[in-house]
KOLDRENVEX-98948 format. One record per atom (N, C-alpha, C): x, y, z. Coordinates in Angstrom, 3 decimals. Layout:
X,Y,Z .
...
***
This chain:
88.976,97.574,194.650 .
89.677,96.635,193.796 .
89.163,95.229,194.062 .
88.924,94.792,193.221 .
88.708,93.070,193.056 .
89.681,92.063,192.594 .
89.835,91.596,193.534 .
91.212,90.416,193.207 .
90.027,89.041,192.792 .
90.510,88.391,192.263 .
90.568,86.467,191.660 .
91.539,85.964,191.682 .
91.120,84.808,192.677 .
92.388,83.251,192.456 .
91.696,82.523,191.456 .
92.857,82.179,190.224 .
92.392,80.889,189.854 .
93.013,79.677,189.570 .
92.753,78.809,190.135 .
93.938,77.734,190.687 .
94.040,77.116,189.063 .
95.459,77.180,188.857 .
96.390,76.159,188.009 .
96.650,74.760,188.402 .
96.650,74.425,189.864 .
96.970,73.043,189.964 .
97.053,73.505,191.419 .
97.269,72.257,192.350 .
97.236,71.513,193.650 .
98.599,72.997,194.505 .
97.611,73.934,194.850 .
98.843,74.814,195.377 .
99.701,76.016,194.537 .
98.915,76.315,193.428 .
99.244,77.146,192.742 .
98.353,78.163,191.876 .
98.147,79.280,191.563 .
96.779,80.090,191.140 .
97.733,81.117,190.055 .
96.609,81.179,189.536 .
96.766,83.070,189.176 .
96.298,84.332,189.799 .
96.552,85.038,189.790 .
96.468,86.276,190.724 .
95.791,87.892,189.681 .
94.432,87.580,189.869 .
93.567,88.384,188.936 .
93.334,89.529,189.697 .
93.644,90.863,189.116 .
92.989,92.144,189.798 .
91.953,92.554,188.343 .
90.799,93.060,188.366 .
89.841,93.127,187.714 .
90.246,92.673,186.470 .
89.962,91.253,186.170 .
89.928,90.035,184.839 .
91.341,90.482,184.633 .
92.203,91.087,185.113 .
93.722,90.970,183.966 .
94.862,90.301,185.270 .
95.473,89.160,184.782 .
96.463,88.642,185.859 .
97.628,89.809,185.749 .
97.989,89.412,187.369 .
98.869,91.174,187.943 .
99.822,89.817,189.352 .
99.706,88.319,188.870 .
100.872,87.856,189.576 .
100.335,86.594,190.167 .
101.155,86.255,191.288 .
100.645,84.210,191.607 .
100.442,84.398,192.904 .
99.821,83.023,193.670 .
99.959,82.657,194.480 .
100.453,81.288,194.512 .
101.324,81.061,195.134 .
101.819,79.460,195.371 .
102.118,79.550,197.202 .
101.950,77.677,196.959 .
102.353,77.441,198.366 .
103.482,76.328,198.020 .
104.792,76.987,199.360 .
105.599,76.099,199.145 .
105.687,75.408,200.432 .
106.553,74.271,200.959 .
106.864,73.656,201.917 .
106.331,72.468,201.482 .
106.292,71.552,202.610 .
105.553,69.902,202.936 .
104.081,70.086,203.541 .
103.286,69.425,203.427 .
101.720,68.841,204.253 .
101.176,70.465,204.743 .
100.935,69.625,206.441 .
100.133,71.426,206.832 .
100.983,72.004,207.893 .
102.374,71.535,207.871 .
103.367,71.766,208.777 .
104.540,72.476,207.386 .
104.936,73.472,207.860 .
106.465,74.159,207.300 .
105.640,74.435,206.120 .
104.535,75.351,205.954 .
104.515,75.558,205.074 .
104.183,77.114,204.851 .
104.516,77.958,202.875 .
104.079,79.004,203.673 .
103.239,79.430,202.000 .
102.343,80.504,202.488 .
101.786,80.668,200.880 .
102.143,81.975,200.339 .
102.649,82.600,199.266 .
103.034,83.443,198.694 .
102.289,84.033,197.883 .
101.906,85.537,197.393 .
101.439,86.502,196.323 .
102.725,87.335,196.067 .
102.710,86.895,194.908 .
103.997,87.560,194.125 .
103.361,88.796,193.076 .
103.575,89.900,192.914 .
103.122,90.277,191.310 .
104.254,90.244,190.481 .
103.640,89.920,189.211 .
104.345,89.597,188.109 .
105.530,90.841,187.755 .
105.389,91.772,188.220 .
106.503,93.443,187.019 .
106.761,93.896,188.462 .
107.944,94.662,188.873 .
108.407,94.747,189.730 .
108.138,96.455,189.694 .
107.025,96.820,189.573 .
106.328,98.128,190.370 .
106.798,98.951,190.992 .
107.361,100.452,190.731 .
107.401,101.124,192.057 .
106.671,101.123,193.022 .
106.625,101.313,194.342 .
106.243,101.039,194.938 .
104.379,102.141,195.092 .
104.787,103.206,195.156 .
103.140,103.584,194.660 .
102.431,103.367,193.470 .
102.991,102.529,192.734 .
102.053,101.995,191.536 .
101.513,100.647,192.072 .
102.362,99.895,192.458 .
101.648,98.409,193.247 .
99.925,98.837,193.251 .
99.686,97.558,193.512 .
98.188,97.676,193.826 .
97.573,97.452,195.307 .
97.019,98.038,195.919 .
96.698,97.923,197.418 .
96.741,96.205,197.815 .
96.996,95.913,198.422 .
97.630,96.004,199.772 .
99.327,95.489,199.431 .
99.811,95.241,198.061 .
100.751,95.590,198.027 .
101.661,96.550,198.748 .
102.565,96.412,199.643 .
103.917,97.069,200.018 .
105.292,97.175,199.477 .
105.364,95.314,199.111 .
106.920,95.149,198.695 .
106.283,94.145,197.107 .
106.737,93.656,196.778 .
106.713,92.917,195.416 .
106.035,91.073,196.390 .
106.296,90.983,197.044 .
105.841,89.367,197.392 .
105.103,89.958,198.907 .
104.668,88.794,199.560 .
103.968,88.648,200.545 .
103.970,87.862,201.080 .
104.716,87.101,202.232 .
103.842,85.854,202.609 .
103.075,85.437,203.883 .
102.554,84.410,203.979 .
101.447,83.938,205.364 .
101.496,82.288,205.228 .
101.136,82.094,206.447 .
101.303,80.858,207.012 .
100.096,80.039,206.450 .
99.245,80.296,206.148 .
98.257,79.673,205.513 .
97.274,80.293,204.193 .
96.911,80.168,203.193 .
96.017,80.301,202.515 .
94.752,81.540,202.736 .
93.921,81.242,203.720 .
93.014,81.736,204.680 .
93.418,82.908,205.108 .
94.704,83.305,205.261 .
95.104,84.470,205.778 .
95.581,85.403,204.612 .
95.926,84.797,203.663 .
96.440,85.543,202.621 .
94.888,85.882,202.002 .
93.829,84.951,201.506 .
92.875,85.829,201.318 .
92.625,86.426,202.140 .
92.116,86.537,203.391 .
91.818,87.782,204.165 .
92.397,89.163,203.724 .
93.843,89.168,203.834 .
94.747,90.176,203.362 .
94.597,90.838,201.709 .
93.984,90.055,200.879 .
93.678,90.421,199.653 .
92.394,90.779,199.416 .
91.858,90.598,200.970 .
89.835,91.349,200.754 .
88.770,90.135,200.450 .
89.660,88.958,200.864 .
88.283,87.829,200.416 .
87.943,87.308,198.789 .
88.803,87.119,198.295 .
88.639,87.381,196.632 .
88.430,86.065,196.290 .
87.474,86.180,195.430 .
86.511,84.769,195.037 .
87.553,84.134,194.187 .
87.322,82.567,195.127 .
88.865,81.617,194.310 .
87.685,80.913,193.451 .
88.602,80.160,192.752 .
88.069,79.293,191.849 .
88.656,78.116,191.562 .
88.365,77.136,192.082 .
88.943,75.703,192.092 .
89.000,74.931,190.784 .
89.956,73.908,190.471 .
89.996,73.533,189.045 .
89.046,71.815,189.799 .
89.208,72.076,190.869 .
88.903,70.651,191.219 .
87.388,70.087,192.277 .
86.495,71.376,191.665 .
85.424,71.209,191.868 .
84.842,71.495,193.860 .
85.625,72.091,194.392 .
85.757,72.659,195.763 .
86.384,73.491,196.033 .
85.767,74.240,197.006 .
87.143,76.130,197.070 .
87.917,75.384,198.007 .
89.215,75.770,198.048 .
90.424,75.232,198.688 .
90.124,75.911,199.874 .
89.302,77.482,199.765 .
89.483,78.365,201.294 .
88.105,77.757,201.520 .
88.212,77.580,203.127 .
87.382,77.603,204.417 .
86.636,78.750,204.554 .
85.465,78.520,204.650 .
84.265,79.588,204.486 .
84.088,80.499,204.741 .
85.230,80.388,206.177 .
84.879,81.723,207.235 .
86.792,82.903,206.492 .
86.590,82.701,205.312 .
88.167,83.252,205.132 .
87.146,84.115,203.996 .
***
C-alpha cells in the first residue's frame, strides 16, 4: 500500500492511500512542546476493512516523523515549497 500526505495548510494534510483520500492528518497543541499529530480515516471501518496499519479509526504520535514512519514513509508534499518531514523519517 502507498500512502500520500498532502498538506492543506501549516499542520494539516490529506491522507492519500493509492490517489483516493481515505482521511487527515493534523497536528494539534502549541510550538514543539504539547503537541501531538493525528491520522484519522475519514468512514468509520470495521475493523478488518481499515487499511494496514490501521487498528482503531485515529492514531496518534508525538511528532510528525513518527507518524510517517508508522505509515511506511509516504511521500509528503508541501504546499510551501519544503517537506515538513526530516530526511531521515
Amino acid at each position: 500500500m502507498t500512502y500520500r500526505l498532502i498538506q492543506l495548510a501549516p499542520g494539516a494534510y490529506d491522507l492519500l492511500l493509492n490517489s483516493e483520500v481515505i482521511g487527515s492528518v493534523v497536528k494539534s497543541g502549541y510550538r514543539s512542546t504539547n503537541t501531538t499529530w493525528t491520522a484519522e480515516l475519514l468512514e468509520d471501518l470495521p475493523r478488518r476493512k481499515r487499511p494496514a496499519p490501521f487498528i482503531e479509526i485515529e492514531h496518534s504520535f508525538l511528532t510528525l516523523e513518527d507518524l510517517c514512519g508508522w505509515l511506511g514513509s509516504p511521500q509528503v508534499k508541501s504546499n510551501f515549497g519544503r517537506s515538513p518531514v526530516g530526511r531521515g523519517a
